[in-house]
C-alpha positions in Angstrom: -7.7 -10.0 26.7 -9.7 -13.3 25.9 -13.2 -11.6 26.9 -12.3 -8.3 24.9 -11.4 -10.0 21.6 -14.7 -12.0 22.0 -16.9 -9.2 22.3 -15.6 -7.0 19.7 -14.8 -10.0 17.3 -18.6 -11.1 18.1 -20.3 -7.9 17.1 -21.5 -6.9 13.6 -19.5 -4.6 11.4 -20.0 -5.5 8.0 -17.8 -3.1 5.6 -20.0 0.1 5.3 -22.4 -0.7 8.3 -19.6 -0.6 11.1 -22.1 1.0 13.6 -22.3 -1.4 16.4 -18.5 -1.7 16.3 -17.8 2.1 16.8 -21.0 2.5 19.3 -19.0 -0.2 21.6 -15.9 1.7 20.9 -17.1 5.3 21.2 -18.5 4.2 24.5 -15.6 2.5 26.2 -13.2 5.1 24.7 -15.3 7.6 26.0 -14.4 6.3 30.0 -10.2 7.3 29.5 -10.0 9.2 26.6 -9.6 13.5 27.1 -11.1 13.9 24.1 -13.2 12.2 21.4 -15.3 12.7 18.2 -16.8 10.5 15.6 -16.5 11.9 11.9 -18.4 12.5 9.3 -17.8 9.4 7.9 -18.1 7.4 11.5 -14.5 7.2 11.9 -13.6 7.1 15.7 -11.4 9.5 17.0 -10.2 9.7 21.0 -7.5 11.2 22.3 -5.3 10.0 25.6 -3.1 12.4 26.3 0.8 13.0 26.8 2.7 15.3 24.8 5.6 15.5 22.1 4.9 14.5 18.3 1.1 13.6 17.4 1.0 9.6 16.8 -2.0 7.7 16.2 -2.4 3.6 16.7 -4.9 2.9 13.8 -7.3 -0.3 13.7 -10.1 -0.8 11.1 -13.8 -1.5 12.3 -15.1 -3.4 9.7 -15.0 -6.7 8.3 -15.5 -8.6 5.3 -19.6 -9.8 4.1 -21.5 -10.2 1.4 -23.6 -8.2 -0.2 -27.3 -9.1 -0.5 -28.5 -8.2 -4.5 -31.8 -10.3 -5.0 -34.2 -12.2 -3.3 -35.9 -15.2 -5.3 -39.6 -16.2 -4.9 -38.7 -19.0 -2.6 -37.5 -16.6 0.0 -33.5 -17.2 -0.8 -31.3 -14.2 -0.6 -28.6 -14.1 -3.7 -25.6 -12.6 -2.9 -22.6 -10.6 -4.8 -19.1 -9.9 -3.0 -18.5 -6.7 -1.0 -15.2 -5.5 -3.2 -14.9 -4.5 -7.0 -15.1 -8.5 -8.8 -12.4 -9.1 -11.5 -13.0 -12.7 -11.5 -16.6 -12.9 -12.2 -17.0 -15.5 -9.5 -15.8 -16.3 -6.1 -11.9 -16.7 -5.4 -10.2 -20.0 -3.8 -9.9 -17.8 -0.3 -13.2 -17.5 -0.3 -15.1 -19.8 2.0 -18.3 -19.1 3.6 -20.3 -21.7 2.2 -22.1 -24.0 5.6 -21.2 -21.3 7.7 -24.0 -19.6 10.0 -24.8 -16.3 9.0 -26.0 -12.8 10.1 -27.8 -10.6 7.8 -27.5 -6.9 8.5 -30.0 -4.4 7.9 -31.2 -1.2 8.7 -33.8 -2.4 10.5 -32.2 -5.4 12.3 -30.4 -8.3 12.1 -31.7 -11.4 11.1 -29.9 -15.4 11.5 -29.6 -18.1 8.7 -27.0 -20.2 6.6 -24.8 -19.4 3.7 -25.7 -22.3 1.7 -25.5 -23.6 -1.7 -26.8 -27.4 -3.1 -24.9 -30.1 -1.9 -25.3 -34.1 -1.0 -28.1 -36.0 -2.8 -29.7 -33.2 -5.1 -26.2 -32.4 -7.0 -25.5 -35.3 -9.7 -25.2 -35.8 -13.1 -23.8 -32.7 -15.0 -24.0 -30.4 -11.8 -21.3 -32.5 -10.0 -19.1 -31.8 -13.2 -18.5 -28.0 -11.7 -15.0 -27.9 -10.7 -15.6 -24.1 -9.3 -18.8 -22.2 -8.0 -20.2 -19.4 -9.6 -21.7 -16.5 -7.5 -25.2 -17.7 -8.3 -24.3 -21.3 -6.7 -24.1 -19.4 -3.3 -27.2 -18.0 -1.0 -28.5 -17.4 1.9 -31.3 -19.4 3.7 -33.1 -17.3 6.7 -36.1 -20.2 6.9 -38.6 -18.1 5.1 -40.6 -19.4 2.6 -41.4 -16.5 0.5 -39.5 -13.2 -1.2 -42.4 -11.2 1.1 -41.8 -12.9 3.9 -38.3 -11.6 3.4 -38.9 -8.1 2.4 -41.4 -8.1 5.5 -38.1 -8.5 7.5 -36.5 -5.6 5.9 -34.4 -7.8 4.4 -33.4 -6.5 0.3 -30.9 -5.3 -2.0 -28.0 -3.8 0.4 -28.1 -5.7 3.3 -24.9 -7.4 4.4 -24.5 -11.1 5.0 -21.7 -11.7 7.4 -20.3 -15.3 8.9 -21.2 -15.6 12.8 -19.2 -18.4 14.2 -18.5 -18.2 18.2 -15.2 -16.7 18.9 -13.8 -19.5 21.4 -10.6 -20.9 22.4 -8.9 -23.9 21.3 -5.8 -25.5 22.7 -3.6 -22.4 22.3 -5.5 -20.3 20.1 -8.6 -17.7 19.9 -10.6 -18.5 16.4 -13.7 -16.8 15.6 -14.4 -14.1 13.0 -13.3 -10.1 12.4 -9.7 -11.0 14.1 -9.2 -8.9 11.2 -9.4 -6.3 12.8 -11.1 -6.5 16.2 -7.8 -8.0 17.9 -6.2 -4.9 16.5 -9.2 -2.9 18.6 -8.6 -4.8 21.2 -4.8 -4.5 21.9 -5.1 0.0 21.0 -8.4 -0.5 23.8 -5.5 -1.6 26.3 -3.0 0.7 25.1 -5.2 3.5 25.7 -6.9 2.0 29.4 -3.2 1.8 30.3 -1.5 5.2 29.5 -4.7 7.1 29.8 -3.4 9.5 32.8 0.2 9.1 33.0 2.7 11.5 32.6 5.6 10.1 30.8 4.4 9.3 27.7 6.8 10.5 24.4 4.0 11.2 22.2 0.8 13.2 21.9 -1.4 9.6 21.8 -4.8 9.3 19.9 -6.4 6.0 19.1 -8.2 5.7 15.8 -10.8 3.3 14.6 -11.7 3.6 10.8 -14.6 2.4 8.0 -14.3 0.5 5.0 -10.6 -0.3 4.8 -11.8 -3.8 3.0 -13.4 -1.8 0.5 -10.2 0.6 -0.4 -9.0 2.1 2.8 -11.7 4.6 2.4 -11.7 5.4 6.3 -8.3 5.9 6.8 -7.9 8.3 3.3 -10.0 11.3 5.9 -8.4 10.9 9.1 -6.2 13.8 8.5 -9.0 15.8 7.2 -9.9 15.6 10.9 -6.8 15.8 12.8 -3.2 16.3 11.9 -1.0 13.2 12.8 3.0 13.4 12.6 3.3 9.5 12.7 1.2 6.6 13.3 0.9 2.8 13.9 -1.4 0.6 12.1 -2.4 -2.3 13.8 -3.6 -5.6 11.8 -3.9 -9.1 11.0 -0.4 -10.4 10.4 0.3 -13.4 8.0 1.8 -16.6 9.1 3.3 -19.8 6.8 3.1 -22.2 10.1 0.3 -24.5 8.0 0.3 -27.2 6.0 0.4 -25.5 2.1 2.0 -22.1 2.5 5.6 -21.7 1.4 8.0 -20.8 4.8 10.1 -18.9 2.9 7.2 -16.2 1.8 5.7 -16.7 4.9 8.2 -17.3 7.2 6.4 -15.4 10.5 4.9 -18.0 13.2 1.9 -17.9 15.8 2.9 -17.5 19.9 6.5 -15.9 18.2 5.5 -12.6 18.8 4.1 -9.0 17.0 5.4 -9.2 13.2 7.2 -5.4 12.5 6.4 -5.1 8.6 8.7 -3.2 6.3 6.9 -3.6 3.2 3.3 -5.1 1.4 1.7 -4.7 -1.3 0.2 -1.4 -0.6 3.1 0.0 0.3 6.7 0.7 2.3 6.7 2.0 5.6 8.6 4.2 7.4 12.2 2.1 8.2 12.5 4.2 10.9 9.5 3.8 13.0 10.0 -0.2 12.1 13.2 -0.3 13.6 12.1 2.0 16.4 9.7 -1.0 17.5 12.2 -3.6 16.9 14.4 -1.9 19.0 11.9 -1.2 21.8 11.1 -5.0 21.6 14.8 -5.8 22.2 15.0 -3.7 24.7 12.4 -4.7 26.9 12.6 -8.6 25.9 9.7 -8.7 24.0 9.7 -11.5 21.1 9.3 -9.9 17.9 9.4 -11.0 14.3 9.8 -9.0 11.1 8.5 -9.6 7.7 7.3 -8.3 4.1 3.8 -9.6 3.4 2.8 -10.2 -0.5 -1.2 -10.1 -1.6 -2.0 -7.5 1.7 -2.8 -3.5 2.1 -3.1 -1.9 5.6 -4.7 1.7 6.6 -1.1 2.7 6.8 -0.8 3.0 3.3 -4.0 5.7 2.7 -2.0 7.7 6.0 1.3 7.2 4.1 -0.6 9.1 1.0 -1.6 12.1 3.1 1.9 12.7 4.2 1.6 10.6 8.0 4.6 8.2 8.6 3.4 5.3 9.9 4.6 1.7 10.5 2.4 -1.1 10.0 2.7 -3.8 13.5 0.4 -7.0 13.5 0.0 -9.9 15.6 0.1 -13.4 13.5 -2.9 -14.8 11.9 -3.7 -18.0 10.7 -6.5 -18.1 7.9 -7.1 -14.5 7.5 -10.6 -13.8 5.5 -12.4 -16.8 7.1 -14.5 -17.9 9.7 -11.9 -19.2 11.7 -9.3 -16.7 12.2 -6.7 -17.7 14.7 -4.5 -16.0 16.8 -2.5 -16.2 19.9 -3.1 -14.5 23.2 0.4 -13.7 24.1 1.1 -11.9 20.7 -1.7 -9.8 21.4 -0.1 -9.2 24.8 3.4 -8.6 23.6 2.0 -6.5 20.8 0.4 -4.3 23.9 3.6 -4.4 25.8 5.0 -3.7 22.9 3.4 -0.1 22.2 3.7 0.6 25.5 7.0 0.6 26.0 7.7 2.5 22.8 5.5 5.0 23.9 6.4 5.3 26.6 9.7 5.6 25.7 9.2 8.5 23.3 12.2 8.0 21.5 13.0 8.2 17.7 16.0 7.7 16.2 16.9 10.7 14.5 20.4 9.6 13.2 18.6 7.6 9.8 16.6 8.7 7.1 12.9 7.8 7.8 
């Protein structure tokens, strides 16, 4: 698990250039799946097999950047955020500043910092800034001229992403796009492990969409391509185990299993495909926690609007949108277990409303 979350979490997959992301997938897909087709929109698309209703485990591709929008004489790259700004400037959950970066263009990818003034050279007024502005943030890629730059085919539209080492420490795996390469990672396993058998409850496919930081705009074609009678999204699941955030609106925990979420702020799920997985966690003696998340969205909800039940099951994470996002080996593990058994189980409730 270690070494699969580490290559996928370590490739490039800014939000709207998620091509190395679903080459890797397309080609290890492509060794178990009976059947699989990238979109028009480079959705992935594989099917495993079984039979019985049509249910798809969703993950997303991409992952939050920066957007490259001018590039000074001196060979710095300014920058603008990926999503529609309402502040103006960058939020508090922000924090790529000292980071090592990755620009992303068509033509290559090229190293360098995300960097703004600091130490010795900020005084007098400038240290009176309580918050940064966009234009307090760059990028330095060691050139020393804006055509030394553009030489690199480096301009307006590239992505900046940060590019930390995915590693472990103590208990934990930190490193970038845990959001949502883990998630790519545990339906990878899922799919390796059922591929061939003949007791599955469900018609499986394994999905891997585009842009769902920038809207869920992926997810909103899937059925375009393929009809789905339920599905699972898999994501990034919020913890309060830290110093500063309240238990009690974050009351999920890292190593204490998959979370089973009922509602965010995208959206309710189906209560009966949440219970399902509780149940199938109880049942096999899987740990499992369940939640309501506040200030998140999931693919589930862009299914949800084209008429696809779907639950939404994560593993916990600790310091989602950063460079170091943390998670736990086992509830990735459990969280594989986890979908196993309940597809392998094939069963719904029927006796509830959905």
């Amino acid at each position: 698990m270690f070494e699969l979350v580490k290559e996928l979490s370590e490739l490039p997959g800014p939000t709207g250039h998620e091509d190395p992301v679903q080459d890797w997938l397309y080609g290890r897909w492509s060794t178990f799946a009976k059947d699989i087709r990238r979109t028009r929109v480079n959705n992935i698309l594989a099917r495993i097999g079984g039979n019985g209703p049509r249910l798809a485990l969703v993950g997303h591709a991409d992952e939050i950047c920066l957007m490259v929008k001018s590039v000074s004489d001196y060979g710095f790259l300014h920058l603008w955020p990926y999503y529609r700004d309402q502040l103006g400037r960058p939020p508090r959950w922000f924090t790529p500043i000292n980071q090592p970066a990755l620009v992303v263009t068509s033509a290559g990818n090229i190293p360098g910092v995300f960097a703004t003034a600091s130490g010795h050279v900020v005084g007098g007024r400038n240290s009176q800034k309580d918050q940064f502005e966009w234009n307090d943030w760059f990028v330095d890629v060691g050139a020393r001229s804006r055509d030394e730059v553009e030489a690199q085919g480096v301009g307006p539209g590239a992505r900046v992403i940060w590019n930390p080492e995915t590693r472990r420490i103590g208990h934990n795996i930190t490193g970038k796009a845990m959001d949502d390469r883990a998630a790519l990672a545990i339906a990878t396993i899922v799919g390796e492990r059922l591929a061939g058998r003949h007791d599955l409850g469900y018609e499986l496919w394994l999905a891997s969409t585009v842009q769902e930081e920038n809207g869920l705009l992926g997810a909103a074609s899937l059925v375009d391509e393929q009809q789905f009678d339920c599905a699972i999204a898999l994501d990034v699941g919020l913890t309060g185990d830290i110093p500063g955030p309240d238990e009690r609106d974050f009351p999920a925990k890292l190593g204490a299993g998959p979370i089973v979420v009922y509602q965010d702020a995208s959206a309710h799920y189906s209560r009966r495909l949440c219970d399902d997985l509780v149940a199938a966690a109880k049942a096999n003696e899987i740990p499992i926690q369940s939640a309501v998340f506040q200030n998140y969205g999931s693919d589930g909800a862009a299914l949800i609007r084209r008429g696809v039940k779907t639950a939404l099951l994560t593993y916990p994470t600790r310091y989602t949108h950063s460079p170091i996002e943390t998670v736990d080996q086992s509830d990735l593990e459990h969280s594989v277990d986890l979908l196993v058994a309940f597809i392998t189980s094939g069963r719904e409730r029927k006796d509830r409303p959905s």
